[in-house]
C-alpha positions in Angstrom: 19.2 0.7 3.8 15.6 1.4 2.2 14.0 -1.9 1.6 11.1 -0.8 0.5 12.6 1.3 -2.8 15.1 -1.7 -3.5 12.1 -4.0 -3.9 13.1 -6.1 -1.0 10.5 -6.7 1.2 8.4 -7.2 -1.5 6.8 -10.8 -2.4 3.7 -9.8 -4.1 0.8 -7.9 -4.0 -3.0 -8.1 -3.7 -5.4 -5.6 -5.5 -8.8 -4.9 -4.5 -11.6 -5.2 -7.4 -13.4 -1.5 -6.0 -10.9 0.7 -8.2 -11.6 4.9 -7.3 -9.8 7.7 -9.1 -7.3 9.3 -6.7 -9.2 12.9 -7.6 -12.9 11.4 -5.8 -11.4 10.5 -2.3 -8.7 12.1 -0.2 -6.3 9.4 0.3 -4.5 11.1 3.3 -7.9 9.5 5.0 -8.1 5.9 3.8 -7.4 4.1 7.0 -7.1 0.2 7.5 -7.0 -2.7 10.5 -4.6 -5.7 9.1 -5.4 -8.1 11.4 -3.4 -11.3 11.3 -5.4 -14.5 12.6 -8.4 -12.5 13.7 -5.9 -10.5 15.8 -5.6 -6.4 15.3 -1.5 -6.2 14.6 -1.6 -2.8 13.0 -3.6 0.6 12.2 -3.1 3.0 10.3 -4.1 6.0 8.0 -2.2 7.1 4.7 -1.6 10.4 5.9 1.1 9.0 7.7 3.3 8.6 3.9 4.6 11.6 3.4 1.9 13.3 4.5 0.5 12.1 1.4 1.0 8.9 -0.3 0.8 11.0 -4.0 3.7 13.1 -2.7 6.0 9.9 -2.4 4.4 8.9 -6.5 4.9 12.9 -7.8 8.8 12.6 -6.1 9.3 9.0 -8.5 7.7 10.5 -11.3 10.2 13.7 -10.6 13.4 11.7 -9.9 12.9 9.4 -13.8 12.5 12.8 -16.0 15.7 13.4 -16.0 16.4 10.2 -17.6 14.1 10.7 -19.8 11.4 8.1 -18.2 8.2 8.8 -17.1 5.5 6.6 -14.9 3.0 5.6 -17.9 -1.3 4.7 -17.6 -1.9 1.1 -16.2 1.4 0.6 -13.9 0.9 0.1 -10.4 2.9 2.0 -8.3 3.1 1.7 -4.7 2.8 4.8 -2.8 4.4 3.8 0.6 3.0 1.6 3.7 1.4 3.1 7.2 1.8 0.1 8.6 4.6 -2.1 9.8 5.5 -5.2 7.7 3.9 -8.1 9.8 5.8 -11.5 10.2 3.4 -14.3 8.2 4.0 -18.1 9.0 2.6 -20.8 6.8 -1.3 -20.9 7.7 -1.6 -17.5 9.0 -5.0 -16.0 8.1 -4.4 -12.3 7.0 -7.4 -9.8 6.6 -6.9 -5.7 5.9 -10.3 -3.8 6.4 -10.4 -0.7 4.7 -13.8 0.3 6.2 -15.8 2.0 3.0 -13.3 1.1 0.3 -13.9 -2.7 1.0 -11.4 -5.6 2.7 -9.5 -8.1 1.6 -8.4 -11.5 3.1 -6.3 -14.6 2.1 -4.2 -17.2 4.0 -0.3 -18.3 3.4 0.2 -21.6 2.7 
């Protein structure tokens, strides 16, 4: 039922080289444009996980305490999509522009 949580959908990622600290920008406004062979497929804004992406990160870090784990310094952690997966074929030319926090493109071979 959640593909997402059960790892799924989930072939890889790609992370940006601009790193901020999550207490110098409010996330809920980091926006994006993936655009999939110079076409706009999706928008979207963050506030639009949760109402927060950090709410869906403090819920993990409160569901492993009981067992006695915890979310330690380095991991990535993904903090939810605001956009819809989009379909990628063999040469499809990807790019997601996250205005001031930079973009990032790449092609599936």
């Amino acid at each position: 039922q959640d593909t997402i949580s059960d790892n799924a959908a989930n072939a890889g990622i790609i992370v940006g080289g601009l790193p901020m600290r999550p207490d110098k920008v409010d996330i809920r406004w980091i926006g994006a444009m993936l655009s999939r062979n110079a076409v706009v497929e999706e928008t979207g804004i963050a506030a639009g996980v949760l109402n927060n992406p950090a709410n869906g990160i403090a819920w993990l870090a409160n569901r492993l305490a009981p067992w006695g784990q915890a979310l330690e310094p380095g991991e990535v952690v993904l903090g939810g999509s605001f956009t819809r997966p989009v379909e990628a074929r063999p040469g499809d030319v990807f790019n997601a522009d996250f205005g001031p926090m930079g973009a990032i493109g790449f092609r599936f071979v």
